[in-house]
Backbone as JSON, one array per atom type, in Angstrom:
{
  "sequence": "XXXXXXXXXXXXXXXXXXXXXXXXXXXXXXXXXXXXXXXXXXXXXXXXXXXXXXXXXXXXXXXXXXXXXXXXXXXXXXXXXXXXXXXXXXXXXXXXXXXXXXXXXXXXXXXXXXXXXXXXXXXXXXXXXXXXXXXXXXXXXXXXXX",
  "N": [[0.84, -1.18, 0.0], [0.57, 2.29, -1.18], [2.15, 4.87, 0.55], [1.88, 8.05, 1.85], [3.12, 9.74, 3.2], [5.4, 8.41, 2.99], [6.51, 9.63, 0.58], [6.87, 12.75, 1.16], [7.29, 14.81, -0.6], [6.34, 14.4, -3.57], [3.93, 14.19, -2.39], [3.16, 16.28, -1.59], [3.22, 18.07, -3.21], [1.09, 17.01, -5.07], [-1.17, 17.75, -3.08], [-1.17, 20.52, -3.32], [-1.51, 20.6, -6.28], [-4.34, 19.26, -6.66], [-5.71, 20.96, -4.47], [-5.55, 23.19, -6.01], [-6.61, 23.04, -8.63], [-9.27, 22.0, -7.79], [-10.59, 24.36, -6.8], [-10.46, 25.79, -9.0], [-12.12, 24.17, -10.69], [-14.46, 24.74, -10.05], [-14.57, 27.54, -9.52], [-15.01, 27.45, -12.93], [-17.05, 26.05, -13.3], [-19.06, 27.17, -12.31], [-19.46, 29.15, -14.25], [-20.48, 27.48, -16.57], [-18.87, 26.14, -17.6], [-16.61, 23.6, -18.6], [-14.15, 21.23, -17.06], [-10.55, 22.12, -18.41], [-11.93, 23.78, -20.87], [-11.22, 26.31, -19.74], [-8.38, 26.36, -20.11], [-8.13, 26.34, -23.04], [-9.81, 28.82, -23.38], [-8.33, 30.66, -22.55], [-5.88, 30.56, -23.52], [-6.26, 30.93, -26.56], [-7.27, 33.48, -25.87], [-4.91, 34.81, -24.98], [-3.09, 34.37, -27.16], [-4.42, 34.53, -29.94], [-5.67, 33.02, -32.6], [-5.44, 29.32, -33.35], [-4.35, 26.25, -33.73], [-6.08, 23.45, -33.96], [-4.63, 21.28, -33.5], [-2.47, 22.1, -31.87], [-3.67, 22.97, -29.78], [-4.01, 21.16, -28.56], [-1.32, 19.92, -27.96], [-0.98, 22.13, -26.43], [-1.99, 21.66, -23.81], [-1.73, 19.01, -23.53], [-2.87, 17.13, -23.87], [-5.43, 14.54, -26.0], [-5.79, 14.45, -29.19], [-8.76, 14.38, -29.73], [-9.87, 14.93, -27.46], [-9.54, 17.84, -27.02], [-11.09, 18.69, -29.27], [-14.1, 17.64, -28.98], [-14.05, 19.93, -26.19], [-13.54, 21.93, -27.92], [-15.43, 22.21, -29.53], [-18.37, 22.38, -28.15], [-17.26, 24.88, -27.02], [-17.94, 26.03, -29.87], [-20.49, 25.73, -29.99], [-21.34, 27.08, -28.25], [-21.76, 29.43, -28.94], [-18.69, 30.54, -28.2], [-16.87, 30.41, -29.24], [-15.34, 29.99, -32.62], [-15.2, 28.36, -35.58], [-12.29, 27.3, -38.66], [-11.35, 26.07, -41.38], [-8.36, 26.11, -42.4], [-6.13, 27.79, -44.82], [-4.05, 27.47, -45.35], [-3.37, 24.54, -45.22], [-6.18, 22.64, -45.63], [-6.66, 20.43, -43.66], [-6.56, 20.97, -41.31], [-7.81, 22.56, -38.38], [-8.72, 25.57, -37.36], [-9.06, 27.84, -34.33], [-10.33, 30.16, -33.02], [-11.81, 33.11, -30.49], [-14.91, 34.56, -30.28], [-16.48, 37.59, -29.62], [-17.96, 37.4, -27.06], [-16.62, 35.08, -26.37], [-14.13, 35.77, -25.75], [-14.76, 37.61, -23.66], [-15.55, 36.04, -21.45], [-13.21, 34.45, -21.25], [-11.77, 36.32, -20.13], [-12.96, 36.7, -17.83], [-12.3, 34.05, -16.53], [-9.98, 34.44, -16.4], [-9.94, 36.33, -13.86], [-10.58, 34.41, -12.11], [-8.63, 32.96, -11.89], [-6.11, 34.6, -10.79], [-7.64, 35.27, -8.63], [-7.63, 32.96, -7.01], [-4.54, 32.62, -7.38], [-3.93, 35.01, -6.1], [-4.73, 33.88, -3.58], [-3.15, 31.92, -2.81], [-0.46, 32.18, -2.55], [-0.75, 33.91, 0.01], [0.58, 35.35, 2.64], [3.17, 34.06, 2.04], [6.24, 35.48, 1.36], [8.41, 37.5, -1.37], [10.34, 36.63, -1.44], [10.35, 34.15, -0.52], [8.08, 33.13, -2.42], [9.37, 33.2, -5.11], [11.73, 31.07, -4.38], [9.93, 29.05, -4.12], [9.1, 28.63, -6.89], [10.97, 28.09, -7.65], [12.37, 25.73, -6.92], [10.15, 23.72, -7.65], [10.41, 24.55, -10.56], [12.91, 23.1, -10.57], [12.39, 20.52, -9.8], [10.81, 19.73, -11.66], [12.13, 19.85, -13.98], [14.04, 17.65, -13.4], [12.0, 15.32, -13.3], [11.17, 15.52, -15.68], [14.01, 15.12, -17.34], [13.93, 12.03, -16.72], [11.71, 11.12, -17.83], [12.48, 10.92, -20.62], [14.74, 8.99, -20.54]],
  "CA": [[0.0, 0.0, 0.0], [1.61, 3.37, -0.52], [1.84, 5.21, 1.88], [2.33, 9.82, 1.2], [4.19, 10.04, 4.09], [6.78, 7.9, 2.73], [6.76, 10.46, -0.37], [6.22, 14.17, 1.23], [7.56, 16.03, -1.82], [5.42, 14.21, -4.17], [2.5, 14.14, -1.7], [3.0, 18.23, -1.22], [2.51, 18.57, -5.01], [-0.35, 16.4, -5.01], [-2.28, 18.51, -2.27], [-1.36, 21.14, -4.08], [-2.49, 20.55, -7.64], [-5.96, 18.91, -6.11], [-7.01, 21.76, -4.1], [-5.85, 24.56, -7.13], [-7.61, 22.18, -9.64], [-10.67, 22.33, -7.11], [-11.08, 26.01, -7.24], [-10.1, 26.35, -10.45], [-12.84, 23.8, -11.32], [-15.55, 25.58, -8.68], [-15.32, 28.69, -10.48], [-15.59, 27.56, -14.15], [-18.54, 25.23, -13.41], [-20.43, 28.62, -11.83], [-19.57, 30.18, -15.31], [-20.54, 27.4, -17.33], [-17.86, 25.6, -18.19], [-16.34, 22.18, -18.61], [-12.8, 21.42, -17.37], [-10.03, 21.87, -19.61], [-12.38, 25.03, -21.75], [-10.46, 27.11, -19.27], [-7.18, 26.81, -20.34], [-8.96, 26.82, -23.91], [-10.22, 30.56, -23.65], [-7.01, 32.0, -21.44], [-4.29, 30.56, -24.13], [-6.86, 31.91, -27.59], [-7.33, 35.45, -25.58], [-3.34, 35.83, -24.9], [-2.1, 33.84, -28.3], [-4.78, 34.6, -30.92], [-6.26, 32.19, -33.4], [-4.62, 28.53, -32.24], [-4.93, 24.94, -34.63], [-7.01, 22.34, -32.7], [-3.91, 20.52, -32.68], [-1.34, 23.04, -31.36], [-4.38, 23.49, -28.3], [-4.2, 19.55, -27.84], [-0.24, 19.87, -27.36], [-0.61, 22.91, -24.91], [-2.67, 21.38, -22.96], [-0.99, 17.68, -23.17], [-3.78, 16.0, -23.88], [-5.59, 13.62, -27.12], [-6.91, 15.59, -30.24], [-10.91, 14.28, -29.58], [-10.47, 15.73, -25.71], [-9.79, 19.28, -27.45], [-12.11, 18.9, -30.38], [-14.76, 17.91, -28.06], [-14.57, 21.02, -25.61], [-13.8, 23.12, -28.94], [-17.42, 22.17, -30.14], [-18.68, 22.93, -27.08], [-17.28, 26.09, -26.94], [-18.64, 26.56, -30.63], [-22.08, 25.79, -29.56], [-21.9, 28.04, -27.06], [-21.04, 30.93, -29.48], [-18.08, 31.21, -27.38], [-15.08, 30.61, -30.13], [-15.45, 29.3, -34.03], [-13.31, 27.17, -36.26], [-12.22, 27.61, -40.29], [-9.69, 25.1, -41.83], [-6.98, 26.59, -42.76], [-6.08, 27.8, -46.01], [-2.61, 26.81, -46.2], [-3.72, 23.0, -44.98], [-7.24, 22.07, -45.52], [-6.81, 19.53, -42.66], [-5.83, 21.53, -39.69], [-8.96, 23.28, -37.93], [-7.89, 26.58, -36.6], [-10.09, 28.2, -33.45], [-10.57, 31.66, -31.86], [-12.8, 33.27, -29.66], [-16.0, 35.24, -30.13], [-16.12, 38.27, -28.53], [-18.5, 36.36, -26.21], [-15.94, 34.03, -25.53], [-13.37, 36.58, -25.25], [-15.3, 38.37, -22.2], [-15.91, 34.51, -20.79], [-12.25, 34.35, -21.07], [-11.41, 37.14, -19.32], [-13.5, 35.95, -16.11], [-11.59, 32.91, -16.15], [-8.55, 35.2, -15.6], [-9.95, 36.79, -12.64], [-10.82, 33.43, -11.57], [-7.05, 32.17, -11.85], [-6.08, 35.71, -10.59], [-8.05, 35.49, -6.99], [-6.58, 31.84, -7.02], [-3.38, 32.81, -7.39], [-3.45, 35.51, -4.7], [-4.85, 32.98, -2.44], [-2.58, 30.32, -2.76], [0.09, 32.86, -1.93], [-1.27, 34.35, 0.6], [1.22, 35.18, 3.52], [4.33, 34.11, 1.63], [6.9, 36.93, 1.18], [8.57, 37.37, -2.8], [11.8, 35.71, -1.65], [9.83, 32.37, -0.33], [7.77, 32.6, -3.83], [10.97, 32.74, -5.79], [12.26, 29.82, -3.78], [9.08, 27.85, -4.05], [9.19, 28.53, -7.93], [12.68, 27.77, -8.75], [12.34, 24.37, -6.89], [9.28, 23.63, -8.43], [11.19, 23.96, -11.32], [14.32, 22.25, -10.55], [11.77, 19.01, -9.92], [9.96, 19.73, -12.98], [13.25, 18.92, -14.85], [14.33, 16.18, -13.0], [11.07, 14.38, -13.65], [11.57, 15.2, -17.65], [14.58, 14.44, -17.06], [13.65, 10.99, -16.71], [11.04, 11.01, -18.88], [13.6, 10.4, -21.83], [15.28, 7.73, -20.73]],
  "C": [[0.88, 1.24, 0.0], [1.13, 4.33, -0.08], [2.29, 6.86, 1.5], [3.22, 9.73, 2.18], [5.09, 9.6, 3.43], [7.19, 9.15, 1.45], [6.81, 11.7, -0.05], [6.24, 15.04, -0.11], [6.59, 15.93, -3.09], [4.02, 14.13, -3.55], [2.24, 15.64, -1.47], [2.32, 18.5, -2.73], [1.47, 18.06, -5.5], [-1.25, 17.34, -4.75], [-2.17, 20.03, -2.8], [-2.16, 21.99, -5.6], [-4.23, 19.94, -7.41], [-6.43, 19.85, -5.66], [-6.55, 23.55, -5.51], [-6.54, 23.81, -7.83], [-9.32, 22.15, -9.12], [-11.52, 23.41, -7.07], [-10.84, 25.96, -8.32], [-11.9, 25.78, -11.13], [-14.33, 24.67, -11.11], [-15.93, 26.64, -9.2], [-15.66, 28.44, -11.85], [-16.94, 26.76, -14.03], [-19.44, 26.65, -13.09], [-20.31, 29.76, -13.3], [-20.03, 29.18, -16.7], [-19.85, 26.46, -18.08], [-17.39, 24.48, -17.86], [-14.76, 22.54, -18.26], [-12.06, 21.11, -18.47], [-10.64, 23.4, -20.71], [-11.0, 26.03, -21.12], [-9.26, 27.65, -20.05], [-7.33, 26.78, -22.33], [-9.14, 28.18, -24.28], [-8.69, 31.07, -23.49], [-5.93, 31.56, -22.79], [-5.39, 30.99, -26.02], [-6.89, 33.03, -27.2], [-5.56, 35.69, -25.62], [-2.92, 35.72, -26.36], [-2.71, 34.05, -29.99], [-5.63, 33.22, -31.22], [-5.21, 30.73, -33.28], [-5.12, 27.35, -33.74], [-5.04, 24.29, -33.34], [-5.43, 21.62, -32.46], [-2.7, 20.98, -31.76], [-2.23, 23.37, -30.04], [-4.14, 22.0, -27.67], [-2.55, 19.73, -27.39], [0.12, 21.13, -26.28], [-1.42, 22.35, -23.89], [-2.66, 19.74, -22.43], [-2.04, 16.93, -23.13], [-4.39, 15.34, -25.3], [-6.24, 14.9, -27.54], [-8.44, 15.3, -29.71], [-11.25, 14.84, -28.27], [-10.58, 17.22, -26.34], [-10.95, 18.74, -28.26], [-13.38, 18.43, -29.42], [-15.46, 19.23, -27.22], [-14.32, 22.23, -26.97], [-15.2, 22.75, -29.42], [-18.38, 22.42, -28.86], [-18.83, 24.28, -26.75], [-18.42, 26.96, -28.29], [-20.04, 26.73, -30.23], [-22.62, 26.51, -28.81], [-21.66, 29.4, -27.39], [-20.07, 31.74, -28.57], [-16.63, 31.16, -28.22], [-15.83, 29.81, -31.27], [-14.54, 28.88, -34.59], [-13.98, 27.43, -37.67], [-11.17, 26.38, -40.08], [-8.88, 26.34, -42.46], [-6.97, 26.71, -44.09], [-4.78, 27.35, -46.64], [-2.7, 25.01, -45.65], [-4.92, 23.01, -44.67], [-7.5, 21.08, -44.32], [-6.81, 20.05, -41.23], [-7.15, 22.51, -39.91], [-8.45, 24.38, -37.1], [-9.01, 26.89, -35.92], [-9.85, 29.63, -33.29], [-11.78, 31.95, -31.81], [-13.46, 34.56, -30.25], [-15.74, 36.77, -29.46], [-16.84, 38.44, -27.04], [-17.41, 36.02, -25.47], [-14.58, 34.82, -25.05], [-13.68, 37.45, -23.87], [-15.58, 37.14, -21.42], [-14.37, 34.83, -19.86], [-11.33, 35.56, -20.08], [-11.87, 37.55, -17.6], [-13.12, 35.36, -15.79], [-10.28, 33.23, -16.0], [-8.73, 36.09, -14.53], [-10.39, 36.14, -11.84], [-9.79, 32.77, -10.92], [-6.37, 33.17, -10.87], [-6.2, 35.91, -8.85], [-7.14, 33.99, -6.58], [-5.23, 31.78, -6.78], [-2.8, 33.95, -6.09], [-3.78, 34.95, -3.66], [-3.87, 32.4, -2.37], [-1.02, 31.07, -2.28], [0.59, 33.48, -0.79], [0.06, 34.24, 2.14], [2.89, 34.81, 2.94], [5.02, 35.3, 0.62], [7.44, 36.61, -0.31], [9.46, 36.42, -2.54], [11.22, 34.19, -1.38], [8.64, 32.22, -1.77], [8.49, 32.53, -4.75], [11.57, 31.43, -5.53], [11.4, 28.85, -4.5], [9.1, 27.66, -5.72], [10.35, 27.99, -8.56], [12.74, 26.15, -7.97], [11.61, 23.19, -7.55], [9.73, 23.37, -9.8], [12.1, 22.91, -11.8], [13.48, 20.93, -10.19], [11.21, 19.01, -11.06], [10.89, 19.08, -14.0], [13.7, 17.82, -14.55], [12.99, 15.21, -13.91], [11.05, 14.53, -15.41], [12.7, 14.52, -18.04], [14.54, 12.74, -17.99], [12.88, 10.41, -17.27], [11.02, 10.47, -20.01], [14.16, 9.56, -21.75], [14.18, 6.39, -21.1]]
}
């Protein structure tokens, strides 16, 4: 059976990503939204017009999970899709200006989130906590490759 204790560092980043993933989810359901749209709207509002499959590799997940919440979104006149003119195959997206004001709730969603989760720690212990954060992030790619 395993046991977190025996892991803290991976059991910290656990309790971590579960309760931001919790709020995160908490507010898009009260707006509407399926997980996963989120990061959907927030990376079309900063990056523009996006191909379905260039949203499936920011977001590390299978083409039919995007294409999915991208029809979703369409339906919800909250972003539309063209093919492409220089490849007929590739479905490009952006947002409405609907889904652009969606999207911009779901950054003052991330926003209060983010000053919570903060909350009490000074710049130099969020520097710290980021650059370790990091320095495991590579390790575990790292290893990834072998």
């Amino acid at each position: 059976m395993l046991v977190f204790d025996d892991y803290p560092v991976g059991a910290s980043a656990l309790r971590i990503v579960n309760n931001h993933e919790a709020l995160i989810a908490k507010g898009i359901r009260a707006l509407g939204l399926y997980p996963g749209q989120d990061t959907i709207l927030i990376t079309l509002a900063h990056n523009g017009q996006q191909a379905q499959n260039a949203l499936a590799e920011i977001m590390q997940v299978d083409h039919s999970t995007v294409a999915k919440s991208v029809r979703r979104l369409v339906n919800a006149q909250l972003a539309e899709t063209c093919k492409s003119s220089k490849d007929r195959r590739v479905t490009l997206v952006q947002l409405t200006p609907s889904g652009l004001k969606l999207a911009n709730k779901v950054e003052a969603i991330c926003h209060t989130i983010e000053e919570q989760s903060i909350q009490g720690l000074s710049p130099e212990e969020q520097a710290v906590f980021v650059k370790v954060a990091d320095k495991i992030c590579d390790n575990l790619q790292k290893n990834e490759t072998k």
